[in-house]
Backbone and ligand atoms as CSV (ligand in chain L), in Angstrom:
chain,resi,resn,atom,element,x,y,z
A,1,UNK,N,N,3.905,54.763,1.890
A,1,UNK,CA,C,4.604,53.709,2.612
A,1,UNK,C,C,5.734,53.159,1.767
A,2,UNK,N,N,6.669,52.286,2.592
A,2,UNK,CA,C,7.805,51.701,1.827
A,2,UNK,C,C,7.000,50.747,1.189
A,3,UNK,N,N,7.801,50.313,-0.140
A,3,UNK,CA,C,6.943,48.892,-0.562
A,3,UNK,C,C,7.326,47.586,0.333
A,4,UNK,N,N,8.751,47.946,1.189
A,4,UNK,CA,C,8.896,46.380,2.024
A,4,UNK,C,C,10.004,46.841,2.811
A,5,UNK,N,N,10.660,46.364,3.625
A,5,UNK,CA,C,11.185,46.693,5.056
A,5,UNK,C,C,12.398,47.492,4.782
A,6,UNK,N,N,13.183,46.860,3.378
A,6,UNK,CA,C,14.725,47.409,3.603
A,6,UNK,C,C,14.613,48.453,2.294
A,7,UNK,N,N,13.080,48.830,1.505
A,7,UNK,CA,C,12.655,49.659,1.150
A,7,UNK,C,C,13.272,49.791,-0.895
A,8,UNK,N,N,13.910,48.982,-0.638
A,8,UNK,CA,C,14.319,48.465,-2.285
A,8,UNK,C,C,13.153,47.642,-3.336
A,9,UNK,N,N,12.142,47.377,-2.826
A,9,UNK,CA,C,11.290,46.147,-3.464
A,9,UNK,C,C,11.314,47.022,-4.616
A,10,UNK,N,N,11.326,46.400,-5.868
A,10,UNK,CA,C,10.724,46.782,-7.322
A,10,UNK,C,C,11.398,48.062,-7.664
A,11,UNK,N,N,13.124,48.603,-7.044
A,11,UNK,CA,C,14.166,49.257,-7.456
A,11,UNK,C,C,14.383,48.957,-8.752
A,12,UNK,N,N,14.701,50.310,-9.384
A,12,UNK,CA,C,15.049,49.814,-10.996
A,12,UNK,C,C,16.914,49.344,-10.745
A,13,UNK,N,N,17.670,50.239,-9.835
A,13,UNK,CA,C,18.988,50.274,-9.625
A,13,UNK,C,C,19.373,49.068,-7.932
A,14,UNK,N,N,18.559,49.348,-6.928
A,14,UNK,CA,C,19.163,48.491,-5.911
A,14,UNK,C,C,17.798,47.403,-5.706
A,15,UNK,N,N,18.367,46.211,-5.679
A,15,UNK,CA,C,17.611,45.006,-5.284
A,15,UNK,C,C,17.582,44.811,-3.791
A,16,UNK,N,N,16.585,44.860,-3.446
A,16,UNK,CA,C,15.294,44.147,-2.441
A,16,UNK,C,C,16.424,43.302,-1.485
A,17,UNK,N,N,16.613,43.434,-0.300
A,17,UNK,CA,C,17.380,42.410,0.504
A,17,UNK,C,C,16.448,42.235,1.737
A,18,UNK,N,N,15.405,41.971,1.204
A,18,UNK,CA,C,14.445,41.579,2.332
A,18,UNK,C,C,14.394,39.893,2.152
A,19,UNK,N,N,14.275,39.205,3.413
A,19,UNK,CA,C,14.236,37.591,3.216
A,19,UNK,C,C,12.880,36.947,2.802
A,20,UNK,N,N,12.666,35.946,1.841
A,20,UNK,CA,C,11.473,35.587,1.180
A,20,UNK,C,C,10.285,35.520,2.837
A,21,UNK,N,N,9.118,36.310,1.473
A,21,UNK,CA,C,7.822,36.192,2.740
A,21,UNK,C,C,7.755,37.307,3.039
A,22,UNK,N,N,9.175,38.265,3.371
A,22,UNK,CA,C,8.871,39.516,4.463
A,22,UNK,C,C,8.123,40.707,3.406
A,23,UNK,N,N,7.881,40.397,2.181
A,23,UNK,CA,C,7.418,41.678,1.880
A,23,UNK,C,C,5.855,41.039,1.855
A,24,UNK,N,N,5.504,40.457,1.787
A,24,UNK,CA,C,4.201,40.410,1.420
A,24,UNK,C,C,3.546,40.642,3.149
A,25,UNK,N,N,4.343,39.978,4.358
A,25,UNK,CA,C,3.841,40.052,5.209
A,25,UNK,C,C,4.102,41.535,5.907
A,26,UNK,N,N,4.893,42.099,5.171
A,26,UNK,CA,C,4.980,43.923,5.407
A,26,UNK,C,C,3.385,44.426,5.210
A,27,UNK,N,N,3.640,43.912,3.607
A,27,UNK,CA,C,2.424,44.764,2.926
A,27,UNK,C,C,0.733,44.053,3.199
A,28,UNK,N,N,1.434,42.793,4.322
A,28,UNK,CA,C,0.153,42.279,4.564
A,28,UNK,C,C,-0.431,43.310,6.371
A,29,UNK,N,N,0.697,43.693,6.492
A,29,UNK,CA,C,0.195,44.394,8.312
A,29,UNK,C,C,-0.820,45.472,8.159
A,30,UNK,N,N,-0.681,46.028,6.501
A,30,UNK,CA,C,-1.484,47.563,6.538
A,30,UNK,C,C,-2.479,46.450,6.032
A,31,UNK,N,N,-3.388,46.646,7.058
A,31,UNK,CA,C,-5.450,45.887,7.052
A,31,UNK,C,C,-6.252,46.235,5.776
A,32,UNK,N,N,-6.808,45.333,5.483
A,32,UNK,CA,C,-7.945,45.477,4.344
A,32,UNK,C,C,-8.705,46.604,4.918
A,33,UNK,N,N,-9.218,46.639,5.861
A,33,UNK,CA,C,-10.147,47.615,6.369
A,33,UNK,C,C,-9.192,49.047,5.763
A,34,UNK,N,N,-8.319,49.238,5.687
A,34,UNK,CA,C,-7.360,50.429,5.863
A,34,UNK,C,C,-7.193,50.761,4.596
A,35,UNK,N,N,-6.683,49.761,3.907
A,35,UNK,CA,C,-6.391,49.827,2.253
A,35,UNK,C,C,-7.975,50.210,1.644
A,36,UNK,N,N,-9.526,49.690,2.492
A,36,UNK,CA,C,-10.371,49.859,1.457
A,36,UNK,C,C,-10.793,51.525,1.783
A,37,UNK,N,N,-10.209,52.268,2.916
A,37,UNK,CA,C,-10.497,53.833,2.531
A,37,UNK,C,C,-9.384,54.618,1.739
A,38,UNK,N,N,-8.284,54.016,1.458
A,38,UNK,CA,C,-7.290,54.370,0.493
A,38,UNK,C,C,-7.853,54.735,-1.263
A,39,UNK,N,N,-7.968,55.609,-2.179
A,39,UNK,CA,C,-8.359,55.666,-3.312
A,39,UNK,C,C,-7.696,55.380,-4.100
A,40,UNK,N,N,-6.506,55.563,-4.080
A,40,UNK,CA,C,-4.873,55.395,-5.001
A,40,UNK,C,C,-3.788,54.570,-4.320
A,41,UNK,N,N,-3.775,53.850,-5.033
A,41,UNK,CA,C,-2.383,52.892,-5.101
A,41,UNK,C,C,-1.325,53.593,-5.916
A,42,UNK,N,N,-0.307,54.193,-5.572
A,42,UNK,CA,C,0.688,54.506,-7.490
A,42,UNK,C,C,2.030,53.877,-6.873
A,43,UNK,N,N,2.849,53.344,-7.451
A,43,UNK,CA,C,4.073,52.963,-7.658
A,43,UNK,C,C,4.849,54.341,-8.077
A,44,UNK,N,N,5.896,54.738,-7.089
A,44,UNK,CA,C,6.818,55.993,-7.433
A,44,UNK,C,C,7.846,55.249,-7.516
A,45,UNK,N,N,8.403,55.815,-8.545
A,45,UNK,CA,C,9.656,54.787,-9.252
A,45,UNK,C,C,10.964,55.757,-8.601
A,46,UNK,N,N,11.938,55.358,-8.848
A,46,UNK,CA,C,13.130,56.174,-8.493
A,46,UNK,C,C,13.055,57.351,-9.783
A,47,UNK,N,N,13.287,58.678,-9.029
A,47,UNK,CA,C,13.840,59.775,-10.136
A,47,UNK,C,C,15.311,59.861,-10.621
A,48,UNK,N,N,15.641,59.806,-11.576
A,48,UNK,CA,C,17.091,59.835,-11.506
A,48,UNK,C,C,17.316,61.577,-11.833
A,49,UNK,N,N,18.793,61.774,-11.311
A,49,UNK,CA,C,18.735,63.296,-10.814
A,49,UNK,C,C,18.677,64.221,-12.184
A,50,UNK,N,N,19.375,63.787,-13.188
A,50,UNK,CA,C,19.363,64.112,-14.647
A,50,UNK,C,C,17.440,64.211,-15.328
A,51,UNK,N,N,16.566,63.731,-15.038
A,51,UNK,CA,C,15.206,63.339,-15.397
A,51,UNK,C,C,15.030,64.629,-14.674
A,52,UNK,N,N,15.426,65.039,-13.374
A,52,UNK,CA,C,14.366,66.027,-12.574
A,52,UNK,C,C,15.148,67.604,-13.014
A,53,UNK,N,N,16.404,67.389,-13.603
A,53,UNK,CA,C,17.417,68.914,-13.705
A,53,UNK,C,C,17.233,68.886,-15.287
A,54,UNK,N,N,16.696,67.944,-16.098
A,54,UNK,CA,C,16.594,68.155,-17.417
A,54,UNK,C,C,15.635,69.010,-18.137
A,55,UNK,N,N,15.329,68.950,-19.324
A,55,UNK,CA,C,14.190,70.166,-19.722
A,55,UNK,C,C,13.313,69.254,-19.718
A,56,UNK,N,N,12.028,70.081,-19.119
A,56,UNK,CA,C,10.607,69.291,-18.992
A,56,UNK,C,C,9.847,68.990,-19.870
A,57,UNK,N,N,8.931,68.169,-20.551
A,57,UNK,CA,C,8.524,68.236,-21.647
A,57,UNK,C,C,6.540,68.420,-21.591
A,58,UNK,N,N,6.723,67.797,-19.680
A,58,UNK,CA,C,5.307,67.511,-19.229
A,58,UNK,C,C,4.206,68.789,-19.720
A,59,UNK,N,N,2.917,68.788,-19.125
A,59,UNK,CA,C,2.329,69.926,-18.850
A,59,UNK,C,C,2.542,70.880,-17.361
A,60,UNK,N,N,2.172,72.097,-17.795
A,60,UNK,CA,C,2.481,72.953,-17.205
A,60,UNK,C,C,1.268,72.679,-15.675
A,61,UNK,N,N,1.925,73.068,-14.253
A,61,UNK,CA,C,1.026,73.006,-13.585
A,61,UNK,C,C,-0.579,73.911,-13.594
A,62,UNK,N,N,-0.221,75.136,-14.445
A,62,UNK,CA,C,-1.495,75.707,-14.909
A,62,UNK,C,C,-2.487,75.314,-15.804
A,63,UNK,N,N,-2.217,74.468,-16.614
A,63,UNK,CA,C,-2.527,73.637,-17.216
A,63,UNK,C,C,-3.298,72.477,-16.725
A,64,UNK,N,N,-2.741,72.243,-15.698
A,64,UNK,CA,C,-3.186,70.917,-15.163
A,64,UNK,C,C,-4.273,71.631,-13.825
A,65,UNK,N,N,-3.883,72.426,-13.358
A,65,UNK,CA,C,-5.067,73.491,-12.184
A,65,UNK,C,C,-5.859,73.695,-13.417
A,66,UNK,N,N,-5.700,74.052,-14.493
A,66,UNK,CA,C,-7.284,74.601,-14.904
A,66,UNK,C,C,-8.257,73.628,-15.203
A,67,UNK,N,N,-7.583,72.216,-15.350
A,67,UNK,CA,C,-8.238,70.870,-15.784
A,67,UNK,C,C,-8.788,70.348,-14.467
A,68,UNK,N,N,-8.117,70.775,-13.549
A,68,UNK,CA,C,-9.089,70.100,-11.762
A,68,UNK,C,C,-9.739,70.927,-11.564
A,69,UNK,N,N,-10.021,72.461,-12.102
A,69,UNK,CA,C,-11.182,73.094,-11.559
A,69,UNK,C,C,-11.971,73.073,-12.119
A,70,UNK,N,N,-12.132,72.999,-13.495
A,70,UNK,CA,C,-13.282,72.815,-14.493
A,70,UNK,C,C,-13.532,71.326,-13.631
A,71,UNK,N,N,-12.726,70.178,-13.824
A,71,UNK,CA,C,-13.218,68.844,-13.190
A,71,UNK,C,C,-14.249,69.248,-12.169
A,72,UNK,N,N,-13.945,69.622,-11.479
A,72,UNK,CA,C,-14.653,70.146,-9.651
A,72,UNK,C,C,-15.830,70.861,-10.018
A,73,UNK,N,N,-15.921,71.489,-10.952
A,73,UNK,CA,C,-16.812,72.310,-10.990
A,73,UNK,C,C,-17.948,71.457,-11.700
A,74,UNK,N,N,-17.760,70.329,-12.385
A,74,UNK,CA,C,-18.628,69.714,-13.399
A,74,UNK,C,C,-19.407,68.802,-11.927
A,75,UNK,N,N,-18.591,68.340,-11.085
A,75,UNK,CA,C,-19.261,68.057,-10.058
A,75,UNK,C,C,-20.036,68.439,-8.892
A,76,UNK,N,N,-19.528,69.991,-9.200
A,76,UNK,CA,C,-20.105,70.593,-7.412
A,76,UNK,C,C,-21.465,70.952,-8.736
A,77,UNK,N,N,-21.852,71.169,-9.919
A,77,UNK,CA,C,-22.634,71.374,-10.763
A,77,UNK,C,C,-23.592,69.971,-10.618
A,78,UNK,N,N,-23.242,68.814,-10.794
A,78,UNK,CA,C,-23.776,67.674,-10.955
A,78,UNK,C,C,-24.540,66.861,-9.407
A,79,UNK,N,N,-23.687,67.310,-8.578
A,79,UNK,CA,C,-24.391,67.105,-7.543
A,79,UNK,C,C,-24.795,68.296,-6.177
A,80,UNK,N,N,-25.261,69.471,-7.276
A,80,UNK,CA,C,-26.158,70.586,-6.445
A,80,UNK,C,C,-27.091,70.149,-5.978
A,81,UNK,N,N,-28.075,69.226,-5.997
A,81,UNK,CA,C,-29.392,68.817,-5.149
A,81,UNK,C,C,-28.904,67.518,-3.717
A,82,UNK,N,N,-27.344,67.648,-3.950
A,82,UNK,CA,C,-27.354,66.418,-2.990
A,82,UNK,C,C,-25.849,66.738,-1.648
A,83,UNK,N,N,-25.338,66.310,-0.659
A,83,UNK,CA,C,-24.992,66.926,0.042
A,83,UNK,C,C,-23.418,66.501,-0.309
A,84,UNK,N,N,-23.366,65.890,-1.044
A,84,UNK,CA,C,-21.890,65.883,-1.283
A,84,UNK,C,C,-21.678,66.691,-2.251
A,85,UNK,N,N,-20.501,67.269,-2.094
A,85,UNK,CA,C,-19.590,67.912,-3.140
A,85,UNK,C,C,-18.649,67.696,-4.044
A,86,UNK,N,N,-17.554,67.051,-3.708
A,86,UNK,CA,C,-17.297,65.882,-4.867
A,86,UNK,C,C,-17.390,64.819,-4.809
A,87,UNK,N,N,-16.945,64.101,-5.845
A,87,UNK,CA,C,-17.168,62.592,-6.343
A,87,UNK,C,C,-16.808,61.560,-5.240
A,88,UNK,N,N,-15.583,62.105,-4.154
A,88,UNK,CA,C,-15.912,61.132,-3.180
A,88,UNK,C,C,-16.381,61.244,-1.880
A,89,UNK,N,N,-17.218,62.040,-1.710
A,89,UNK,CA,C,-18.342,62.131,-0.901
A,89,UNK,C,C,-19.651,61.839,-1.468
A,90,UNK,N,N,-19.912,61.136,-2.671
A,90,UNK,CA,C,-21.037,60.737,-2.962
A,90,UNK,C,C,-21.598,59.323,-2.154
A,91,UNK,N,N,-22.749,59.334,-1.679
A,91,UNK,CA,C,-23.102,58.137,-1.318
A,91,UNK,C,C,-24.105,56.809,-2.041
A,92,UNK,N,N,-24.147,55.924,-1.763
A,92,UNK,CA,C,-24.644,54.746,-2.593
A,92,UNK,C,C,-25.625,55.123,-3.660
A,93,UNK,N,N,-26.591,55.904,-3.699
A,93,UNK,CA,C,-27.863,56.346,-4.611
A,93,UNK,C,C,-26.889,57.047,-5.239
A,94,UNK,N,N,-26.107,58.494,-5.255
A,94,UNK,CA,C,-25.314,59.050,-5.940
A,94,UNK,C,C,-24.233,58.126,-7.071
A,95,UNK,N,N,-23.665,57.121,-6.494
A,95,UNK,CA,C,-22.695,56.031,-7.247
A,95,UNK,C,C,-23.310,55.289,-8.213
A,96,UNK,N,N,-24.550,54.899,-7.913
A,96,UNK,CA,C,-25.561,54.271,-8.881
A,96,UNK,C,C,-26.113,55.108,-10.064
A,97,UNK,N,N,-26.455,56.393,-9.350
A,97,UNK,CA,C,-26.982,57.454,-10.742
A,97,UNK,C,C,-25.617,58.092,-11.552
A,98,UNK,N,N,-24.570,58.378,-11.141
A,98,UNK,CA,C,-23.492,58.776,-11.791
A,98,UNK,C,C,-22.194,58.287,-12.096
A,99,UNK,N,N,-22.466,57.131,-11.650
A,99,UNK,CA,C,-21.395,56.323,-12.194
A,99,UNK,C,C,-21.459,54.739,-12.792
A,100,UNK,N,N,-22.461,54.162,-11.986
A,100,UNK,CA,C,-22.930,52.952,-12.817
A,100,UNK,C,C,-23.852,53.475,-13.850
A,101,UNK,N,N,-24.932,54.138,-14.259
A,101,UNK,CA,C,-25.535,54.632,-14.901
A,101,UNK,C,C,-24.412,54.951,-16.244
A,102,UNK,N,N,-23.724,55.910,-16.020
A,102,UNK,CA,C,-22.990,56.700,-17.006
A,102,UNK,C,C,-21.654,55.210,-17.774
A,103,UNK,N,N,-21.304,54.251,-16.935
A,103,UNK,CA,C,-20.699,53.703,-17.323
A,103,UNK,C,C,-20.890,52.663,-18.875
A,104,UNK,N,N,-20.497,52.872,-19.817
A,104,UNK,CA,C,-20.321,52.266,-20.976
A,104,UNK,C,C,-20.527,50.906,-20.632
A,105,UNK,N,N,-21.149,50.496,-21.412
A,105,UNK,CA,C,-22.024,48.952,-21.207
A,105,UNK,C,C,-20.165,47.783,-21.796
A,106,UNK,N,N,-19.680,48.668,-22.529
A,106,UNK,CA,C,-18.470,47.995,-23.446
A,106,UNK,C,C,-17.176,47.660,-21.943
A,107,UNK,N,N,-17.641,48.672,-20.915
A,107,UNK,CA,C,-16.638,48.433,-19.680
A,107,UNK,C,C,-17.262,47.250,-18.765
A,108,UNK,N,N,-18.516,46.747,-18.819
A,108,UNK,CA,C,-19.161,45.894,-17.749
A,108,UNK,C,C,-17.931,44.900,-17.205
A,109,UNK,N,N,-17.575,43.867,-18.430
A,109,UNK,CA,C,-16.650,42.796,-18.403
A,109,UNK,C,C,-15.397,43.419,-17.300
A,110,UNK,N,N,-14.731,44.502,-17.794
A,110,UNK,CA,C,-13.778,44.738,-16.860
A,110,UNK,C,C,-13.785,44.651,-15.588
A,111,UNK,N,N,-14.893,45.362,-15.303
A,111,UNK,CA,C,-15.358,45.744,-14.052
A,111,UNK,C,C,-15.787,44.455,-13.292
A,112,UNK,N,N,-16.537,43.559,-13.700
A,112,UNK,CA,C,-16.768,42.657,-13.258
A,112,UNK,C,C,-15.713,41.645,-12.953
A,113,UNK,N,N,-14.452,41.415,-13.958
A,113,UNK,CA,C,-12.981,40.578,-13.807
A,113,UNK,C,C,-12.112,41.185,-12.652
A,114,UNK,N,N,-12.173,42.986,-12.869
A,114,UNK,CA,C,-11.404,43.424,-11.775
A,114,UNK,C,C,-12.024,42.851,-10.654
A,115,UNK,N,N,-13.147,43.256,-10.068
A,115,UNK,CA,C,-13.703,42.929,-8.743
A,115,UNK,C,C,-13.490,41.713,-8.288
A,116,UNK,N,N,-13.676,40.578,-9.353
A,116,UNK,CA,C,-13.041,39.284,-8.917
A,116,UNK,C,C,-11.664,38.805,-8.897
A,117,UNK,N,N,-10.605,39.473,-9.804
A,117,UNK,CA,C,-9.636,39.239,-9.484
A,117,UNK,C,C,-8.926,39.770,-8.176
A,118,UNK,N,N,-9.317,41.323,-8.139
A,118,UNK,CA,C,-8.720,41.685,-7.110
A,118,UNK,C,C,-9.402,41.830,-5.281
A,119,UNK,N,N,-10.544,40.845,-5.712
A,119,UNK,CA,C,-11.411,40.423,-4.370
A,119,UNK,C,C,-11.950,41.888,-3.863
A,120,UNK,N,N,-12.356,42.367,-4.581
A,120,UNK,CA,C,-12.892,44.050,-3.902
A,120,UNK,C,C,-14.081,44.175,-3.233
A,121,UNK,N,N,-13.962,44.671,-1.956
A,121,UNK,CA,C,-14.763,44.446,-1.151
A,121,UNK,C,C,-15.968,45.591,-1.961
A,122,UNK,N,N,-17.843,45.784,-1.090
A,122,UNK,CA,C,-18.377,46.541,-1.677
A,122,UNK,C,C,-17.949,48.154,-1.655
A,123,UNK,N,N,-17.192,48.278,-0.646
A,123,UNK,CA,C,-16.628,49.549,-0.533
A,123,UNK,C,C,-15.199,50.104,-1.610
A,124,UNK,N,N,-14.548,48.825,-1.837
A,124,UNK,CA,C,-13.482,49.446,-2.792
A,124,UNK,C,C,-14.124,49.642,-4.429
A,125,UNK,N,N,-15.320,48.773,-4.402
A,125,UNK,CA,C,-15.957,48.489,-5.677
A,125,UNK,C,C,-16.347,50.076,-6.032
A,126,UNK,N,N,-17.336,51.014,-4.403
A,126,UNK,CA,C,-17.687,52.159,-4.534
A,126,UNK,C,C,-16.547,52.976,-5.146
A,127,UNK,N,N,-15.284,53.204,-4.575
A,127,UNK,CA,C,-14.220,53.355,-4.387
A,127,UNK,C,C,-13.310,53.862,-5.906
A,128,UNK,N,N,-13.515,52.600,-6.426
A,128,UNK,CA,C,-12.839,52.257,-7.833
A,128,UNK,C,C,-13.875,53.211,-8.680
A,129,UNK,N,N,-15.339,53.014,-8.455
A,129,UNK,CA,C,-16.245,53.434,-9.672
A,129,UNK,C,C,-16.100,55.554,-9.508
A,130,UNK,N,N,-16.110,55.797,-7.839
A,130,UNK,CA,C,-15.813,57.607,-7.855
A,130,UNK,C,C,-14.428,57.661,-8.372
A,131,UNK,N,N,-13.169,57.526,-8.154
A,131,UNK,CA,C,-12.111,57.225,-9.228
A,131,UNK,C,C,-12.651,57.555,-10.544
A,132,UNK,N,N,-13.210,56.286,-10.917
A,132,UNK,CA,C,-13.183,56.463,-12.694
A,132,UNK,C,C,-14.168,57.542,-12.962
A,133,UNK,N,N,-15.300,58.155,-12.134
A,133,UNK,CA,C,-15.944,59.147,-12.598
A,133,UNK,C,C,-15.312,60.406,-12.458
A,134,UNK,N,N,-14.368,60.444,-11.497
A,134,UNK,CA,C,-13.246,61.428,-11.587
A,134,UNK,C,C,-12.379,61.680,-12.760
A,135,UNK,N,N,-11.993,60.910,-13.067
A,135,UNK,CA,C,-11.146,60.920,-14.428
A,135,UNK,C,C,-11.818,60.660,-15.304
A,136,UNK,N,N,-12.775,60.411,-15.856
A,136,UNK,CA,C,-13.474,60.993,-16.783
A,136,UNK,C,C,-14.035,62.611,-16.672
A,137,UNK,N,N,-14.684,63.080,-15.620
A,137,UNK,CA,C,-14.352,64.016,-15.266
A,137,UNK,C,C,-13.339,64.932,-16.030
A,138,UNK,N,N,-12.203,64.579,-15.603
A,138,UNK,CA,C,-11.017,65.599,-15.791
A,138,UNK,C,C,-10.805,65.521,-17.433
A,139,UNK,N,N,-11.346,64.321,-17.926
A,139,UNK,CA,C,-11.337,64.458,-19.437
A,139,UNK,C,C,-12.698,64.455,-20.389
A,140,UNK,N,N,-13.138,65.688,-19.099
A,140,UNK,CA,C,-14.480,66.380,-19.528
A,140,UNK,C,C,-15.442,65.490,-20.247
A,141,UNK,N,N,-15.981,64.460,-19.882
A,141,UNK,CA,C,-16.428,63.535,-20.468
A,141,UNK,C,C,-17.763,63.045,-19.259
A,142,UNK,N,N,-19.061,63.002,-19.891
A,142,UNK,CA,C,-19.838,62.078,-19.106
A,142,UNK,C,C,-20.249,60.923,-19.361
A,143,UNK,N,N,-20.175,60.051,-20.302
A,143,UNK,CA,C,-20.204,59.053,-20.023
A,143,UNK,C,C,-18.418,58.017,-19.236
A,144,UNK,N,N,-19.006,57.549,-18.291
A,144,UNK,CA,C,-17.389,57.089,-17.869
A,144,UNK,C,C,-17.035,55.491,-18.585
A,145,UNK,N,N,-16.046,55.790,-19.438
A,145,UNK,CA,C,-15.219,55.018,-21.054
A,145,UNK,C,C,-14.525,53.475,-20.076
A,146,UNK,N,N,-14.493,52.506,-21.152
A,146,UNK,CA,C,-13.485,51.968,-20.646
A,146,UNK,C,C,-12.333,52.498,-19.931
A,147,UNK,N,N,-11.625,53.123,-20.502
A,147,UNK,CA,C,-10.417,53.974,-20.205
A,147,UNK,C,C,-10.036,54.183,-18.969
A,148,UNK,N,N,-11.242,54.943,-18.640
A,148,UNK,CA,C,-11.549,55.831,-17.368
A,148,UNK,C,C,-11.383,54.889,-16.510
A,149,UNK,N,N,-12.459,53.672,-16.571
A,149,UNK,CA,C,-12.295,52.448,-15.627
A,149,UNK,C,C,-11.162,51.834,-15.488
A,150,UNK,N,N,-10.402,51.960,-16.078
A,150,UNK,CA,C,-9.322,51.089,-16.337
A,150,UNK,C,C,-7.889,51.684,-15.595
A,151,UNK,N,N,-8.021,53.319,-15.857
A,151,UNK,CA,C,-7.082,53.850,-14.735
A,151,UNK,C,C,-7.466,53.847,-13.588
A,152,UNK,N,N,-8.703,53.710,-13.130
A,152,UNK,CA,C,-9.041,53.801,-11.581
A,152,UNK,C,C,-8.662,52.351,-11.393
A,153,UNK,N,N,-9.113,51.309,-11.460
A,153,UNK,CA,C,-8.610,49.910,-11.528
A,153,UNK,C,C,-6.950,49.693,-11.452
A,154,UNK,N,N,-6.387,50.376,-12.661
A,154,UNK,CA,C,-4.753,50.200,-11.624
A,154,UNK,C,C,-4.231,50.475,-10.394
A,155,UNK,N,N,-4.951,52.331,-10.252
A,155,UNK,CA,C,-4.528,52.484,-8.822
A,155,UNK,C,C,-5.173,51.756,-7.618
A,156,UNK,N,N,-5.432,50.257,-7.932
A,156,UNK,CA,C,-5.905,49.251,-6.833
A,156,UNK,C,C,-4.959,48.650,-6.624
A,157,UNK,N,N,-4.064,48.644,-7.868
A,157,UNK,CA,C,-3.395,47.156,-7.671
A,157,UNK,C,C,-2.210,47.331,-6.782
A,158,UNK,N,N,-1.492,46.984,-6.188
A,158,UNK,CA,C,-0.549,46.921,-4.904
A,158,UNK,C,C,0.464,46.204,-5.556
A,159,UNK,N,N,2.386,46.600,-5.238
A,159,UNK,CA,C,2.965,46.141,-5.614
A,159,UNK,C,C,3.464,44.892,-5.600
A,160,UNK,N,N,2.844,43.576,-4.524
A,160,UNK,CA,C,3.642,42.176,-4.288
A,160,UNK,C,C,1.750,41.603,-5.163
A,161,UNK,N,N,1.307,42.391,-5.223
A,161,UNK,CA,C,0.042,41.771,-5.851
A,161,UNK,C,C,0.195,40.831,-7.312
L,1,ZN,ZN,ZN,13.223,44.847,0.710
C-alpha cells in the first residue's frame, strides 16, 4: 500500500502534501482485523537509479535460496507429527512448544513492552512470535535470541505509528 494518499509520506527526496490528519486516517481505513493477518510491515524507501545500476555488494540470490530451504526444511523436520508445515501454519499448542518455549528468558521484557506498546492483539502476539521463530530459523538457530524477536517486532511497526 501507499503510506498516505498523495503517496510521498516519509520520501527521502519529495515531501508529503497530504493535509494534517489525512495520513493517519488513510492508514487508519486498512482494519485492525486486516493488519492482524498481515506478518510484515517493511518500509520501501525510494531506490535511487545509480544504487540499482551500481555494483552489488549484497548476497547472491543463491545464497539466500539455500538459506530458505535449509530454513523450511528445519521446520517441515520440526513439525512432522503435526499438520502444519511451516511456521505459519502452526497452531496455539505448536506456538507455545516452539516458540515460547525456545524463547530466551533475556527476550521476556521485550516481548512483553512490545505487546503493550504496540497494543497487539492475541493474534498479532501469535503472529510476531512465528516471525521470530522464522528468523531464527534462517539463522539456523533453535533457541529464538533477542535478536530474532526484535526483527519480527519491527516488521509490526507501521509508518504514522
Ligand atoms: Zn501524502
Amino acid at each position: 500500500m501507499n503510506p498516505c494518499p498523495c503517496g510521498y509520506y516519509g520520501d527521502s527526496l519529495r515531501s508529503c502534501s497530504c493535509p494534517d490528519g489525512a495520513v493517519s486516517r488513510y492508514q487508519r481505513r486498512v482494519s485492525g482485523p486486516l493488519m492482524d493477518r498481515l506478518d510484515l510491515f517493511v518500509d520501501v524507501p525510494r531506490v535511487e537509479f545509480n544504487e540499482l545500476t551500481g555494483d552489488t555488494t549484497g548476497e547472491s540470490s543463491a545464497t539466500v535460496r539455500a538459506r530458505v530451504i535449509a530454513a523450511r526444511e528445519r521446520q517441515a523436520f520440526r513439525l512432522k507429527d503435526s499438520p502444519a508445515i511451516t511456521n505459519s501454519e502452526m497452531g496455539p499448542l505448536e506456538v507455545r512448544k516452539y516458540c515460547q518455549e525456545p524463547l530466551v528468558p533475556a527476550a521476556q521484557p521485550l516481548l512483553a513492552t512490545a505487546m503493550e506498546q504496540l497494543g497487539m492483539s492475541a493474534r498479532a502476539f501469535h503472529r510476531v512470535l512465528k516471525v521470530a521463530r522464522t528468523i531464527a530459523d534462517l539463522a539456523d538457530s533453535d533457541p529464538i535470541e533477542t535478536v530474532h524477536l526484535a526483527e519480527a517486532i519491527q516488521y509490526r511497526r507501521r509508518g504514522a505509528d
